[in-house]
N, C-alpha and C positions, 0 to 999 in steps of 0.2 A: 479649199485644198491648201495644202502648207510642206513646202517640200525644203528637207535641208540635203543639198549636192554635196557629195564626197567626190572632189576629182584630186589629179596627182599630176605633180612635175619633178622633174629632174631625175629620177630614175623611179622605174616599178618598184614593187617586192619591198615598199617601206614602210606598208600596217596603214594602207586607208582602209583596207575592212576593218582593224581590230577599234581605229578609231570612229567609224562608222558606227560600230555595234556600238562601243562606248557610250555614243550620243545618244543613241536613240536607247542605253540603258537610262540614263539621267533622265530623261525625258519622263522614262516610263516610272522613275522614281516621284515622279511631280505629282503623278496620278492619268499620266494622259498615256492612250491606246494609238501604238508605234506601229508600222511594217516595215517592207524594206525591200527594197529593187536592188539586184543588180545588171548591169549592162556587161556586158562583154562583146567587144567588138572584132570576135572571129565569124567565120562564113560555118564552120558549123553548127547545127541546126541547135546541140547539145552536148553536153561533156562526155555523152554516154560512148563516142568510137575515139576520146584521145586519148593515149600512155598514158600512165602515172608518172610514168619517168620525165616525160617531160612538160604535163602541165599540172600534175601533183594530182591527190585523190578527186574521185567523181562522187561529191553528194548526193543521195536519194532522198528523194522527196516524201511526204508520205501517199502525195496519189502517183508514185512512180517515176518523176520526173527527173532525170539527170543531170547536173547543173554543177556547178562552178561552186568549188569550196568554202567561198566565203558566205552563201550562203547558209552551212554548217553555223559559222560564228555569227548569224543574227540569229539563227533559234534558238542556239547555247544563250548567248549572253538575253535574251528579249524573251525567253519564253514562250513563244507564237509558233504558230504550224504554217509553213510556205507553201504553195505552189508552183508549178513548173512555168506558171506565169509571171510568178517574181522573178524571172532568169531570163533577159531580152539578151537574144543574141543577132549581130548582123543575117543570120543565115535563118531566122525567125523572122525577120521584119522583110526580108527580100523575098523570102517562099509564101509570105501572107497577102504582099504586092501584086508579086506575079500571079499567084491563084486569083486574087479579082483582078486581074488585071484580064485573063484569060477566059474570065465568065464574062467579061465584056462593061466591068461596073465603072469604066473611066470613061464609056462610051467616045471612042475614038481619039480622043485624048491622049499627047506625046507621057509618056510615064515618066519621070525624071526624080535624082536625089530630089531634087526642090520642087516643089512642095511635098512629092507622093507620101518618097520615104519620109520624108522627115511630120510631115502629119501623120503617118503611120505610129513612129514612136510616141509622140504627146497624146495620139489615142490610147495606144495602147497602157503608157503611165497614167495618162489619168484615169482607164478603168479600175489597171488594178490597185490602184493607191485606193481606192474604195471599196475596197475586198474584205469582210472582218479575216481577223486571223486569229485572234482570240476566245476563250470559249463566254466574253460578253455579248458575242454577234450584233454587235455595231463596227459601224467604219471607223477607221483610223482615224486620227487627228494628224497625225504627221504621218509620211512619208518619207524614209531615209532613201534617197537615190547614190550608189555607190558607183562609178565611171571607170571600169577598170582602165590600165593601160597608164597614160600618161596623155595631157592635154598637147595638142600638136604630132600627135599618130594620124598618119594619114588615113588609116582605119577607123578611128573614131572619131572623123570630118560629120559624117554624118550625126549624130548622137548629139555631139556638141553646138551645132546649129540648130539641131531641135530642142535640146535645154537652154539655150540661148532664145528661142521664140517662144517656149514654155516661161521663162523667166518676167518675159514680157506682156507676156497675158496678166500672170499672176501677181504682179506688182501693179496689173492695174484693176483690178479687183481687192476693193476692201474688206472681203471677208477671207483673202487668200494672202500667200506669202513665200518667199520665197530666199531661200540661205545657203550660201556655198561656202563649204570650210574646203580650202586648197590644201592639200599635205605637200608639203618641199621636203629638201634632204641639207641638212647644213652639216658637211662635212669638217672634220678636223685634221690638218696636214700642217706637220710640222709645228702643232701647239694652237693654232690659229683658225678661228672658226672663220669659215670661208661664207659668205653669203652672194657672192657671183651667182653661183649654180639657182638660189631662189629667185633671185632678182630677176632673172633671164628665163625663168620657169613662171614669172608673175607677168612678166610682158607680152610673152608668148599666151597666154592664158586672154590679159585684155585683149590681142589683138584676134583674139578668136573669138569675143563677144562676151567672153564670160567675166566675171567682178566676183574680187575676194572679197567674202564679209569677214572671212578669218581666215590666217594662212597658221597654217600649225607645223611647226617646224620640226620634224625628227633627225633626233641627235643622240650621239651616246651618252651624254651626260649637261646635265641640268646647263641654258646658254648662258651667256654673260648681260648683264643686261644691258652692255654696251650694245651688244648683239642685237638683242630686240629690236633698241632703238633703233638702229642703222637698217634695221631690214622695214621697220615700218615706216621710217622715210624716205628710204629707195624706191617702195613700193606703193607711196601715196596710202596708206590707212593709218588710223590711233595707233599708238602703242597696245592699246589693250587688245587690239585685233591682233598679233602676234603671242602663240601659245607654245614655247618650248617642251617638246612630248620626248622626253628622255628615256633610255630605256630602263623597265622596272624589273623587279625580282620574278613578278609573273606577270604574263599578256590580263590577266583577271585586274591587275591593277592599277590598269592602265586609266578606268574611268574613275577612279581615287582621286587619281594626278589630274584628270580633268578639272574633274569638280572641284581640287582648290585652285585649277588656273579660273574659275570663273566661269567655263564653256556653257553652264544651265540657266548663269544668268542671263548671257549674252543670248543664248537661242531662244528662251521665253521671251525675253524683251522685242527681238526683232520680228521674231514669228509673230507678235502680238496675243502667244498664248498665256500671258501675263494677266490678260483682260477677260481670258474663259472662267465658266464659273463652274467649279469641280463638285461632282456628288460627294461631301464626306468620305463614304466607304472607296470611292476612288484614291483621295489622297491619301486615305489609313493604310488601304493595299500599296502603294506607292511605299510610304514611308518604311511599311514592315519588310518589302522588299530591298532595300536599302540597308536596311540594319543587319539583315541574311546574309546580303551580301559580303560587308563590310567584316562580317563575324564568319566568314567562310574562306575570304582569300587571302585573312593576313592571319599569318600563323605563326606560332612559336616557332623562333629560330634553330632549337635545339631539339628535334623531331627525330625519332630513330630515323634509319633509312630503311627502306626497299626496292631490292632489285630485280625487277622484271628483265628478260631475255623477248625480245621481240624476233621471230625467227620468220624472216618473211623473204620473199623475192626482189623487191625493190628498196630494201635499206638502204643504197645509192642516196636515193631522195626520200627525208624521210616527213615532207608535204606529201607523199602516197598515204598515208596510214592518218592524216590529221586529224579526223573524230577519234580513232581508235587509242591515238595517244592523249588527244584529251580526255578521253572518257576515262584513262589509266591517273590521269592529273587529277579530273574529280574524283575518285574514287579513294587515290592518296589521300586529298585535302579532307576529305571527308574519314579517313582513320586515322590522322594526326600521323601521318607519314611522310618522311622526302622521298618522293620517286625519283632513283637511280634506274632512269631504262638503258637499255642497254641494245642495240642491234646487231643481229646475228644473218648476214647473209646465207640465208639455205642452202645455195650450190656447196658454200663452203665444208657443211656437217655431211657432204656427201661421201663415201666409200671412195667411187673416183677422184676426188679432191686429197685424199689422201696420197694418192700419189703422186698426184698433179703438183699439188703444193701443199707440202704435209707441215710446212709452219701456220699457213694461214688456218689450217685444218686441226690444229691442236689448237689453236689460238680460239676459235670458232667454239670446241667441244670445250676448252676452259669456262668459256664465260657461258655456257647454257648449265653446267656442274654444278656451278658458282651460283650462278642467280636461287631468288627466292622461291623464283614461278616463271613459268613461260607461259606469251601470247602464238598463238601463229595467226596470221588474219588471213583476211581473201586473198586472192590473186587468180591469175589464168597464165594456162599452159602448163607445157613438159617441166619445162628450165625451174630443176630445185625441189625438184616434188619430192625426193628422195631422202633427203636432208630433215623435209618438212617430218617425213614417216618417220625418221628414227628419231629425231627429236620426241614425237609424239610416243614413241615405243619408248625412252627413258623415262619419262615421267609419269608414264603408266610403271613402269617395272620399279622405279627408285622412290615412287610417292610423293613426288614434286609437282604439288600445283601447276595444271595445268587448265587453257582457255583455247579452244578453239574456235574461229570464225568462219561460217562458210567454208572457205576453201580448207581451211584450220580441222572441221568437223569432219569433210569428207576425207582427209587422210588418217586421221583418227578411224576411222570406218575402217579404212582400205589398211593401216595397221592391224585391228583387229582381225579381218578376214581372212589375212596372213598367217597371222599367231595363233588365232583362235580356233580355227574353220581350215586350218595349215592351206589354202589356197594358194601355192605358191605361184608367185606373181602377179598374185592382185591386183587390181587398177582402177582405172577411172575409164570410161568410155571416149574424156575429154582428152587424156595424155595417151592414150593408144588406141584409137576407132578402130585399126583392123585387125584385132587381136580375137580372140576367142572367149565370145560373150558368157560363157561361163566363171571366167576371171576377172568379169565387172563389180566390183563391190558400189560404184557409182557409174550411175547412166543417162542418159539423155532425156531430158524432158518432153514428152510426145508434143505438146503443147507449144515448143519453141519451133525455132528457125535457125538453119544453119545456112542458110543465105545472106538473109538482111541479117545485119548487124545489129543498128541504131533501134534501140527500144522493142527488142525484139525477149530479151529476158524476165523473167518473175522479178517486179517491180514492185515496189511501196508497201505500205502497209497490211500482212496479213495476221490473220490471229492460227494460235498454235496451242493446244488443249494437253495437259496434263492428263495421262493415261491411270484410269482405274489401279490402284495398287503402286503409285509413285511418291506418297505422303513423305515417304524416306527420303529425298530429292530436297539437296543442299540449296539448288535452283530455284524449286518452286517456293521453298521456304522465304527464300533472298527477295523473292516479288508477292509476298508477305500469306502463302498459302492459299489464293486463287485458283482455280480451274485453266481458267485461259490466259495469255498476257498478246499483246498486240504490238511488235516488232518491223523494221521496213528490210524489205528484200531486195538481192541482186541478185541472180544465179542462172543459169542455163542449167546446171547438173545436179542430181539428186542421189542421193543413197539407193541402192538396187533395191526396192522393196521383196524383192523375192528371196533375200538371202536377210530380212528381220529376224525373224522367229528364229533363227540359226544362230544371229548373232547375241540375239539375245537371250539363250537357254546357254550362249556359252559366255557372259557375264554382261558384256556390253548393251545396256539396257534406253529405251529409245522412248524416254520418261512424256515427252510431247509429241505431238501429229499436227497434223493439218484436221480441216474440218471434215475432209473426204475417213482420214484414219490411213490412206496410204501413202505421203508424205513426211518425213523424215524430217523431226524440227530441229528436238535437242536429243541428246544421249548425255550418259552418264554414265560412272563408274558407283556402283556401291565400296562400301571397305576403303575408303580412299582419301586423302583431304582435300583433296578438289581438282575433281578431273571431268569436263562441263562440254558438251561443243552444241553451238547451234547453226543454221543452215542462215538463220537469220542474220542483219549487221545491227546487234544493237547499240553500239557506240554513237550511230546517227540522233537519236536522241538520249543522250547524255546530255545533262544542263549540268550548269555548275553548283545550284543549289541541289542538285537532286541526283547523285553520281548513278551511272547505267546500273542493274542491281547484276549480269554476271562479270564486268568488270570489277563491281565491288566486292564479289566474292572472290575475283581470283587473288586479288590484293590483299583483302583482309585473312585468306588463306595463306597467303605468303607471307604474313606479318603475324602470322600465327593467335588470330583474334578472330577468326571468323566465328566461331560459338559467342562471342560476346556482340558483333555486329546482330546473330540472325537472334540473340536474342530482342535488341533494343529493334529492331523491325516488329518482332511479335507485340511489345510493349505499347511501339507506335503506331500498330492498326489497332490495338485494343482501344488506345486514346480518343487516335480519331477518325480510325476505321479504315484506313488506307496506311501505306507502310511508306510512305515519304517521310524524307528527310527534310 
């Protein structure tokens, strides 16, 4: 077992996931098969009942699982499919305790952090570090463990005494190993790069148990190497253990800047995966993947632009939307585009806002005019639905690319049912339960819970079938003219199926289903340049060599290329039979 720790000091929110994923891409450029833990040390069980507002979007898994964003960024960057067992949270390891604790398997035995918990967690990493996630179905070679928080949180006391006892197992075993890259923060004030804040973040670190193999410094701009020095002597390691991670043009090229600080030497060499002996076609897949990569993120400076209008409820924070805007980022890179997005508060585009506050409300209505294309993505509740419909109702009536997500899809519906079906006052069952259920254009899912909360929604992976007589479908073209395509879910509510056939003899056409045929995937607009909504989030799996294919249409639609994109997709399943990129 061979595990390299991401932990953090001096403050959060400074890119130990992005440099997490980074590693574990280099690795995976070697030829060697990566996963990837993350820890998070709240008491909830799952990201599925926090705000986006305030701990930013909830990743879906593909078997359902709701977890913490950064694991979005090991599947972008690594390529691999997660489980809800990659995501250890405190309120996972304390409800796994107490349930044997309860069936009686400690027989009589006081339960305590030490040892319970904390063998708890080194069980539970070293299973799932043994987990294939790849479609080789072998175990990993590495394991990237990522420690959210910051070293010295009274909440992740726990955690870091069990990777502190895990460290010590694994450096005494020679077929094992063990590597911790520390992320600090080297601040500049008044010209002058401060390294107090690491120093004090490095000591606090030993005296919790844990040892920096590498401290990787994030700064706005390339250190001094005065700097280096001083922090590698402050902090007892080489100089070469010290990696100034500056910030770059894009998060994608971040493991660029790694790989010429050296980071792939120094983790083969200590891990000892220096000495493993790689199948050929491992290191060729390695290598080709590197060169993908390398030929994806760095792009001509001189890119037309495009501007997306993101019309959502939470632009406040806009780590709510984080797959969604990367999958808008691959989808640019991939049309030799600069994405200009742009965020549009919904309450804003509302009627009431007009007179609430008619500056922000023209300001709002400019830049949705202006852009090339609108997204709207998911959300929940009342707050903004209204804004979301007429946004969704201009670019139906003006011919402006549009994308709908989930929540995006169903007011797209609930616009239609309006204008089309003149239903006035259409809804959602979600934003008015006591209204009169003839004016539901979305409904409740028999199948859900309106009690429990946590994990109670249509989750992870389902597949959604292209309906007889849909060839014409900009969509199905985009995922290279298939039957079905396989997308991850989040939803409680659904399109009324009883008001289909209505809506769809009056143009809004409902091109995919579920496997039953009475679920509601995707719609479409015929006569239109791209007007798309699914029920689904396909943003979740977006990679960066392989941009989502209805974010690439909404893109290359607004960039006025999509006939040229769905051609080279036709080109490239005739090739090699699949329509990747």
């Amino acid at each position: 077992m061979r595990v390299v720790l991401v932990s953090g000091g001096v403050i959060s929110g400074i890119g130990k996931g992005i440099i997490a994923s980074s590693a574990g891409l280099l690795l995976k450029t070697s030829g060697l098969k990566v996963t990837a833990i993350k820890i998070d040390p709240y008491l909830n069980v799952d990201a599925g009942t926090l705000g986006p507002l305030e701990h930013g979007e909830c990743f879906v898994l593909a078997d359902g699982g709701e977890c913490d964003l950064d694991l979005g960024n090991y599947e972008r960057y690594l390529g691999i499919t997660l489980t809800s067992d990659n995501n250890i949270t405190t309120g996972k390891i304390y409800q796994s305790v107490i349930a044997r604790e309860r069936k009686g398997d400690y027989l009589g035995r006081t339960v305590q952090v030490v040892p319970h918990i904390t063998d708890a967690i080194q069980e539970w990493i070293t299973r799932v570090a043994q987990i294939p996630v790849d479609d080789s179905g072998d175990a990993p070679d590495v394991c990237i463990i990522e420690l959210g928080g910051t070293v010295g949180d009274i909440e992740s006391a726990p955690f870091v005494e069990a990777l502190v006892q895990l460290r010590h197992k694994l450096t005494k075993d020679p077929n094992s190993s063990f590597f911790n890259i520390h992320v600090s923060y080297v601040p500049l004030i008044h010209g002058e790069e401060k390294t107090k804040p690491t120093q004090h973040a490095i000591k606090t670190m030993r005296s919790a148990g844990l040892i920096p193999d590498l401290i990787a410094c994030r700064c706005d701009a390339s250190l001094d190497d005065a700097t280096v020095r001083k922090i590698a002597s402050s902090c007892q390691v080489d100089y070469e253990q010290v990696l100034g991670v500056h910030d770059m043009e894009t998060i994608y090229q971040v493991p660029l800047l790694l790989h010429d600080e050296g980071l792939l030497q120094q983790l083969l060499k200590k891990l000892g995966l220096d000495k493993l002996t790689l199948q050929p076609a491992q290191v060729s897949k390695g290598q080709a993947l590197w060169e993908l990569w390398k030929k994806t993120v760095v792009s001509p400076k001189d890119m037309p632009q495009v501007t997306i209008a993101l019309v959502g409820k939470y632009t406040s924070l806009m780590d709510s939307y984080l797959s969604l805007v990367k999958a808008l980022e691959h989808s640019a890179m991939r049309c030799k585009r600069k994405l200009n997005l742009v965020p549009v508060d919904s309450e804003q585009l509302d009627e009431d806002a007009k007179e609430k506050n008619p500056t922000a409300y023209e300001k709002a209505w400019s830049i949705v005019k202006a852009a090339d294309g609108v997204v709207c993505p998911g959300g929940f509740g009342l707050r903004g639905i209204e804004g979301m419909v007429d946004a969704a109702r201009y670019c139906r009536e003006e011919s402006k690319p549009y994308l709908g997500i989930c929540l995006g899809m169903q007011v797209a519906t609930i616009e239609a049912a309006r204008t089309f079906l003149h239903i006035e006052g259409a809804t959602s069952e979600e934003f008015k339960p006591h209204e009169s259920p003839e004016k539901f254009a979305v409904v409740f899912m028999p199948e859900g819970s309106k009690e429990v909360m946590g994990g109670t929604m249509r989750l992870g992976t389902r597949g959604s079938y292209f309906q007889p007589g849909s060839d014409w479908s900009k969509l199905k073209a985009l995922y290279g003219g298939g039957d079905e395509i396989h997308e991850r879910h989040r939803h409680r509510y659904e399109v009324n199926p009883d008001l289909v056939d209505k809506l769809e003899e009056a143009g809004l056409h409902f091109v995919a289903k579920d496997e039953t045929g009475r679920r509601m995937e995707v719609c479409e607009l015929k006569n239109h340049p791209y007007y798309v909504g699914l029920q689904a989030h396909p943003e979740y799996t977006s990679k960066v060599t392989h941009a989502s294919e209805p974010f690439l249409g909404l893109v290359a639609a607004s960039a006025g290329i999509l006939d040229n994109i769905l051609e080279e997709v036709k080109q490239q399943k005739q090739v090699n039979g699949v329509a990747h990129f």
